[in-house]
N, CA, C and O atoms as CSV, one atom per row, in Angstrom:
chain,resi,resn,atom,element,x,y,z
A,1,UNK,N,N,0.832,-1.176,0.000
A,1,UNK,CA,C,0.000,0.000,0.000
A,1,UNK,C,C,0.874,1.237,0.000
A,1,UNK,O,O,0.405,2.284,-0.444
A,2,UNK,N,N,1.770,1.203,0.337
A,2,UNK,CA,C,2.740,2.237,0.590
A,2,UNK,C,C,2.842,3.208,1.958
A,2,UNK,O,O,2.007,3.036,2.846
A,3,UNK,N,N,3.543,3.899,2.059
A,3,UNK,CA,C,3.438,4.422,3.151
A,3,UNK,C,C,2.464,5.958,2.790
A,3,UNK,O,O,2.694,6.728,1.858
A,4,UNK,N,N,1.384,6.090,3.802
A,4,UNK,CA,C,0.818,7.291,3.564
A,4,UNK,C,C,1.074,8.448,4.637
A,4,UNK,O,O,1.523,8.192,5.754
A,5,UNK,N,N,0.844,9.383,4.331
A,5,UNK,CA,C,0.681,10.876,5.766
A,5,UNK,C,C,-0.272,10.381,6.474
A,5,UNK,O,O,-1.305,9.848,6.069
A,6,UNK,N,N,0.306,10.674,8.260
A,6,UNK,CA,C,-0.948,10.695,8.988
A,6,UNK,C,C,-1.948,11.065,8.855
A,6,UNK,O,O,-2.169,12.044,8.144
A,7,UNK,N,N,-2.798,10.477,9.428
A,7,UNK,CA,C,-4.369,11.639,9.100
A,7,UNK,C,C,-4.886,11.575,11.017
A,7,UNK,O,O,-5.070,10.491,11.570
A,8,UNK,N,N,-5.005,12.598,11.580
A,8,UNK,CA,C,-5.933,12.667,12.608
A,8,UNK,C,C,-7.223,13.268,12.572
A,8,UNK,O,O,-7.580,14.360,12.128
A,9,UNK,N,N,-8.045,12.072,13.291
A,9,UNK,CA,C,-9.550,12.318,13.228
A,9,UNK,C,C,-9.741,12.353,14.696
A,9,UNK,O,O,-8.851,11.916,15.425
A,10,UNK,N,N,-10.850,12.844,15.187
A,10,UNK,CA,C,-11.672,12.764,16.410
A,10,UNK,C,C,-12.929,11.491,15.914
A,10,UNK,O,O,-13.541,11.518,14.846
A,11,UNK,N,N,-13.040,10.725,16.701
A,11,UNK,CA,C,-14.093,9.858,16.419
A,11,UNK,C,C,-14.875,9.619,18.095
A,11,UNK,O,O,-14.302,9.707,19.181
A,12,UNK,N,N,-16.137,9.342,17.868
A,12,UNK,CA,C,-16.751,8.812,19.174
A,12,UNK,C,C,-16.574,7.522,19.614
A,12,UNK,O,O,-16.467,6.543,18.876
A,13,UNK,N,N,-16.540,7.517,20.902
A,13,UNK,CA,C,-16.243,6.135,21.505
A,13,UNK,C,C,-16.878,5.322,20.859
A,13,UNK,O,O,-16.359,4.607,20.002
A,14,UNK,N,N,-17.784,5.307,21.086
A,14,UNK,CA,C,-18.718,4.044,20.152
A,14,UNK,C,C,-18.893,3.107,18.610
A,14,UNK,O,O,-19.593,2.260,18.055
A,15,UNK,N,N,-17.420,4.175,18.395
A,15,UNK,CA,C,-17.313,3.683,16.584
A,15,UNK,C,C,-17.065,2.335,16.978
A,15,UNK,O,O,-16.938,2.054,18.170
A,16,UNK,N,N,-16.958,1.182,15.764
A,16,UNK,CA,C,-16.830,-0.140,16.473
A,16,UNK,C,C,-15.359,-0.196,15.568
A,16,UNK,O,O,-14.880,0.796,15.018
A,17,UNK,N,N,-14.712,-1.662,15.536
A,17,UNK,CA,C,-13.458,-1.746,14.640
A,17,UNK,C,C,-14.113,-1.961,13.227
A,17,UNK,O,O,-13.418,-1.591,12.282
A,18,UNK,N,N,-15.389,-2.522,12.925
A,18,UNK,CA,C,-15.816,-2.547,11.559
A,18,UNK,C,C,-16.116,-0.853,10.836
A,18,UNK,O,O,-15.690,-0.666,9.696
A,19,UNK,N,N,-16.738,0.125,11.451
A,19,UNK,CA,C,-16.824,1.156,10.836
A,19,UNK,C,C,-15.499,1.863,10.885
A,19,UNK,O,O,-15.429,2.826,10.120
A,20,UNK,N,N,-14.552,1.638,11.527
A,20,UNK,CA,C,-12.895,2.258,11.597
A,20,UNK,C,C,-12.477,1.812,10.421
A,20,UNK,O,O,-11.815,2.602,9.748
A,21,UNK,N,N,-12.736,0.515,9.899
A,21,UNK,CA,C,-12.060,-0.181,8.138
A,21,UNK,C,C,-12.903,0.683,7.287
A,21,UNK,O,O,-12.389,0.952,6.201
A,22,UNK,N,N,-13.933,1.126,7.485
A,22,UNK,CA,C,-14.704,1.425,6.293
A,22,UNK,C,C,-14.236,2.665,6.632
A,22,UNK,O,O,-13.569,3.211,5.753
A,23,UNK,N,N,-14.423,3.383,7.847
A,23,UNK,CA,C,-14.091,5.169,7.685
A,23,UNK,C,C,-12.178,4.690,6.489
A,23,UNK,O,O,-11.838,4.972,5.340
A,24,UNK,N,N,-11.692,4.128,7.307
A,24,UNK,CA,C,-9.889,4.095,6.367
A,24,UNK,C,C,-10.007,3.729,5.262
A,24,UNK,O,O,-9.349,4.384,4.454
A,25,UNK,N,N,-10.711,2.763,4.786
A,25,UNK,CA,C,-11.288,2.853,3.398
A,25,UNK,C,C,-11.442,4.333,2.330
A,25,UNK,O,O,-10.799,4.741,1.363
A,26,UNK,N,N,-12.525,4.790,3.019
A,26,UNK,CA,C,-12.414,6.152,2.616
A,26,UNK,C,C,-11.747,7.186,2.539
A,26,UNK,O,O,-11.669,7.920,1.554
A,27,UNK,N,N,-11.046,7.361,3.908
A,27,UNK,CA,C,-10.233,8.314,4.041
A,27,UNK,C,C,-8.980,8.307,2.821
A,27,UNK,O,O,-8.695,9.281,2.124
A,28,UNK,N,N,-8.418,7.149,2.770
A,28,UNK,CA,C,-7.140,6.888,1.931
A,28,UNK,C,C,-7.470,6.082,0.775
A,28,UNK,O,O,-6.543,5.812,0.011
A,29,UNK,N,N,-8.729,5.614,0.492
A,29,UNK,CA,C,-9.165,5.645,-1.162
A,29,UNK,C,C,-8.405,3.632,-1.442
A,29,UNK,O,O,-7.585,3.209,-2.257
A,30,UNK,N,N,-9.071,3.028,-0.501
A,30,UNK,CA,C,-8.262,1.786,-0.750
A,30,UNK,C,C,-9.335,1.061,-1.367
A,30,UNK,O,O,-10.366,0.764,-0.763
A,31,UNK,N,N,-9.149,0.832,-2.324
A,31,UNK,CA,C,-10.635,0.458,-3.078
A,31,UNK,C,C,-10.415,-1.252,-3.362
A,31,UNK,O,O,-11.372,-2.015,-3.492
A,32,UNK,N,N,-9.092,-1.653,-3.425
A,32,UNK,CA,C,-9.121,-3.345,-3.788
A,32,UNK,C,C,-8.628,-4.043,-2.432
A,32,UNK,O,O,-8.644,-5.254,-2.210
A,33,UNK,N,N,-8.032,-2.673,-1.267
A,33,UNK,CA,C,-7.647,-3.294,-0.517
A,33,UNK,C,C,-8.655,-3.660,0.779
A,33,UNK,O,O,-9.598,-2.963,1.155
A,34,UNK,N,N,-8.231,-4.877,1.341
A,34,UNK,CA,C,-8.842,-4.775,3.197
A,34,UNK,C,C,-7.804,-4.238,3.941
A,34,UNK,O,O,-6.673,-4.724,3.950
A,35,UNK,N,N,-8.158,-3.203,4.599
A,35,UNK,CA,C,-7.447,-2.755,5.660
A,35,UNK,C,C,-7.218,-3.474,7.158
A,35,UNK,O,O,-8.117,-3.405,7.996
A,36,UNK,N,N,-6.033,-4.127,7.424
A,36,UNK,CA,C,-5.987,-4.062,8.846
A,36,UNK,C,C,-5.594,-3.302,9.878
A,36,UNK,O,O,-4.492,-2.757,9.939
A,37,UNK,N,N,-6.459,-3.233,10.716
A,37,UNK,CA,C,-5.939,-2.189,11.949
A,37,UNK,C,C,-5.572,-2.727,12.670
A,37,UNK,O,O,-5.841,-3.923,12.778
A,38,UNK,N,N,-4.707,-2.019,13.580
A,38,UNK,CA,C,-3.943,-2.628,14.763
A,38,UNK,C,C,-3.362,-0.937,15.834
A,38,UNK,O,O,-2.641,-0.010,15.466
A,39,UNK,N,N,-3.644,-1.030,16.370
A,39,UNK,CA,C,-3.510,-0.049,18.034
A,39,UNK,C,C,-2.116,-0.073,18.341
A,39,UNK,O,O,-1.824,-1.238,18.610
A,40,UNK,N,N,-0.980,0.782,18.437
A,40,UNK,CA,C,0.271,0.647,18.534
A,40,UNK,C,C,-0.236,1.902,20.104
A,40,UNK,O,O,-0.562,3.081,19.965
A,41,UNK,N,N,-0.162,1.317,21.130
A,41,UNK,CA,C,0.246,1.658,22.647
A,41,UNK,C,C,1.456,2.308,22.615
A,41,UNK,O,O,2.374,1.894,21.906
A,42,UNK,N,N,1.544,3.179,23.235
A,42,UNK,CA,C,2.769,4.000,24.346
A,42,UNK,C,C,3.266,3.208,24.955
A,42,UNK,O,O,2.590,2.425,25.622
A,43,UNK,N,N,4.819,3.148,24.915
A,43,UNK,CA,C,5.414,1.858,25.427
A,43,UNK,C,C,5.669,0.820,25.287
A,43,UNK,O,O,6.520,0.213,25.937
A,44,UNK,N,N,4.956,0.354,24.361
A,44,UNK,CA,C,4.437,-1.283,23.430
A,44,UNK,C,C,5.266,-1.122,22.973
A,44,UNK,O,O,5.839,-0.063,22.717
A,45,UNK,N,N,5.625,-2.563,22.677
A,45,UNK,CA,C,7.093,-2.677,21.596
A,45,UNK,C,C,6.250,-3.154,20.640
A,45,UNK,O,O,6.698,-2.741,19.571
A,46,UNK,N,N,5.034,-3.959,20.402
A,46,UNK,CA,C,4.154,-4.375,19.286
A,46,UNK,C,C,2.845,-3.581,19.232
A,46,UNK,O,O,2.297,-3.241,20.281
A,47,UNK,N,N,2.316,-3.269,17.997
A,47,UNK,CA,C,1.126,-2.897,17.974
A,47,UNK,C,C,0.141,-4.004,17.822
A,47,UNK,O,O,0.427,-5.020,17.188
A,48,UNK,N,N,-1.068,-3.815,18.420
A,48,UNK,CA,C,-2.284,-5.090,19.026
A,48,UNK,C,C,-3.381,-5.133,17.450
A,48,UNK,O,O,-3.957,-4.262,16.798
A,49,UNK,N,N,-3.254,-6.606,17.343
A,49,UNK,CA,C,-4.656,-6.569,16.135
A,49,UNK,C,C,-6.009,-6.426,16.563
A,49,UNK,O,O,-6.493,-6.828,17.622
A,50,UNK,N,N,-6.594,-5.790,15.599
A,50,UNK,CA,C,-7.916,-5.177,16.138
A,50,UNK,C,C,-8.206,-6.038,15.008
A,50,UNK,O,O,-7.767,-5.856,13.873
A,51,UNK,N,N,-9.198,-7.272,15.481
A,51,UNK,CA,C,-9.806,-7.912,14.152
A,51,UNK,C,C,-11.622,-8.073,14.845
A,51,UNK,O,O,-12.755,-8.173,14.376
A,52,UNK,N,N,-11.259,-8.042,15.603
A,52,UNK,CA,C,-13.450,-7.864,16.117
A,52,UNK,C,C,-13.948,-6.740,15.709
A,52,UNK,O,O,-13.818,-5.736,16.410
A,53,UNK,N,N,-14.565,-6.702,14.586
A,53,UNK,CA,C,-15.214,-5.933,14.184
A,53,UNK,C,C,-16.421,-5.123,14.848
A,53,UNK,O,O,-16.826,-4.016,14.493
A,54,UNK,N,N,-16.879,-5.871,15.832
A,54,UNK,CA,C,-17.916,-5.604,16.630
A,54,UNK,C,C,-17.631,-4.796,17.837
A,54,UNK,O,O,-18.583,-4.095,18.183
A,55,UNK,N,N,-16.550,-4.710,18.579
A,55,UNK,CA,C,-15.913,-3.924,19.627
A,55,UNK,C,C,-16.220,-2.896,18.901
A,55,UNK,O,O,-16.453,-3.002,17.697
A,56,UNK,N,N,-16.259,-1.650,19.621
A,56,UNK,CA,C,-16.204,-0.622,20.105
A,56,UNK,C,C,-14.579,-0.002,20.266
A,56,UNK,O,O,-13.665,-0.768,20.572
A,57,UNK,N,N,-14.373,1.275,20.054
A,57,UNK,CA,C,-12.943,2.090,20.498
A,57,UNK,C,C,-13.184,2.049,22.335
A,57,UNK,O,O,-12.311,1.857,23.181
A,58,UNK,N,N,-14.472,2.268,22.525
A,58,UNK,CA,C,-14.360,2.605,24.292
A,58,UNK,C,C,-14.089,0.877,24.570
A,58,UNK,O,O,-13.012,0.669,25.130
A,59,UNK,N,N,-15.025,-0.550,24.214
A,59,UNK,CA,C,-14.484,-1.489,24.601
A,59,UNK,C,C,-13.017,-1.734,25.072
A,59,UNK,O,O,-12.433,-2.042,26.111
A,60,UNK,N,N,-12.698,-1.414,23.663
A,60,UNK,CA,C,-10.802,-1.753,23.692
A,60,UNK,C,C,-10.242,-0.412,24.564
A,60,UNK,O,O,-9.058,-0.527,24.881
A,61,UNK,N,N,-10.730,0.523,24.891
A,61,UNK,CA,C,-10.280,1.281,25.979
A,61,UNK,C,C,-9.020,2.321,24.901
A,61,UNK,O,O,-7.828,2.602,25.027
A,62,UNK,N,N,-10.035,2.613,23.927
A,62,UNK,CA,C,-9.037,3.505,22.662
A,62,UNK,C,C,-9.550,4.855,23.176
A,62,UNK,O,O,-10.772,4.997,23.218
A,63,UNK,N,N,-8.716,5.919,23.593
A,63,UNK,CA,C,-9.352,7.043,23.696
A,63,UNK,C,C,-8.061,8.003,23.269
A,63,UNK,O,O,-7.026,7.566,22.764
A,64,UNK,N,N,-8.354,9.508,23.597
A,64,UNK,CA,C,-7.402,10.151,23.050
A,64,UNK,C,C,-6.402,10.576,22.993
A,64,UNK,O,O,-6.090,11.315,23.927
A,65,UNK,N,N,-5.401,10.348,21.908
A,65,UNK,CA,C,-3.954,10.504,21.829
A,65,UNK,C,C,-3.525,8.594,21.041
A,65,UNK,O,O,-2.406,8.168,20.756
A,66,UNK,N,N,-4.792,7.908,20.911
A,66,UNK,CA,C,-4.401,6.464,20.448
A,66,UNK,C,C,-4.088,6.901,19.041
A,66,UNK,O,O,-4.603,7.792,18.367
A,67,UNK,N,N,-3.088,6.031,18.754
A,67,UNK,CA,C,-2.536,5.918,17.318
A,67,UNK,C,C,-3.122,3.993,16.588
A,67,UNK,O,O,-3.100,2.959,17.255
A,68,UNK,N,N,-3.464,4.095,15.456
A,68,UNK,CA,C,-4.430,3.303,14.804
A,68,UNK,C,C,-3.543,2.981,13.753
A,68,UNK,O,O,-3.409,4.022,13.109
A,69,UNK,N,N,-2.796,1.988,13.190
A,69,UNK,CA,C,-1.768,1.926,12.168
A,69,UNK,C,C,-2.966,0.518,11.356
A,69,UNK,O,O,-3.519,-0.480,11.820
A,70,UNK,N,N,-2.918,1.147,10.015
A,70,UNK,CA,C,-3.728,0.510,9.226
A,70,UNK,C,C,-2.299,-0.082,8.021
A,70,UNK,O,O,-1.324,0.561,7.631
A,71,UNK,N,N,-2.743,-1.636,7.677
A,71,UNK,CA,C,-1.931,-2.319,6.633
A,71,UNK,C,C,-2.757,-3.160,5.954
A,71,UNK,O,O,-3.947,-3.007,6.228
A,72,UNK,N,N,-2.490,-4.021,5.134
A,72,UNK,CA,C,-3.329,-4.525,4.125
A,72,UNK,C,C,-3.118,-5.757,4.544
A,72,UNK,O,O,-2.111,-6.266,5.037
A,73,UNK,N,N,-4.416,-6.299,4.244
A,73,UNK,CA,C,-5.084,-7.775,4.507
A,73,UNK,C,C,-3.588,-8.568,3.652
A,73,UNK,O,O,-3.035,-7.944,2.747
A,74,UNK,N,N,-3.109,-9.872,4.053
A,74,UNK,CA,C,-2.252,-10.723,3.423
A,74,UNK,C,C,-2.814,-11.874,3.258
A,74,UNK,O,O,-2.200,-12.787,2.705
């Protein structure tokens, strides 16, 4: 996919991880790709896969200042 510019958004707690693929979808125009997300923590030496689509940002305890690193389905 290449590497793109950050983008920061404000989103509400309640977005789930399925509308986060579709908002990145849009945002960066990935039209053949699936996006995976994954949560890279402060401190973490790994960033965490977000594959439940059904969670919530407040579930997973995503609030503000979280960084969201999106890569393509393999």
């Amino acid at each position: 996919m290449g590497e793109k510019p950050p983008l920061t958004k404000k989103l509400p707690a309640t977005t789930t991880v399925g509308k986060l693929k579709s908002l990145s979808e849009s945002f960066f125009k990935l039209k053949s790709i699936k996006p995976k997300l994954f949560l890279q923590e402060e401190g973490s030496p790994l960033p965490i896969l977000l594959d439940d689509e059904m969670e919530s940002l407040m579930d997973l305890g995503i609030g503000n200042g979280s960084t969201i690193l999106i890569d393509e389905e393999s």
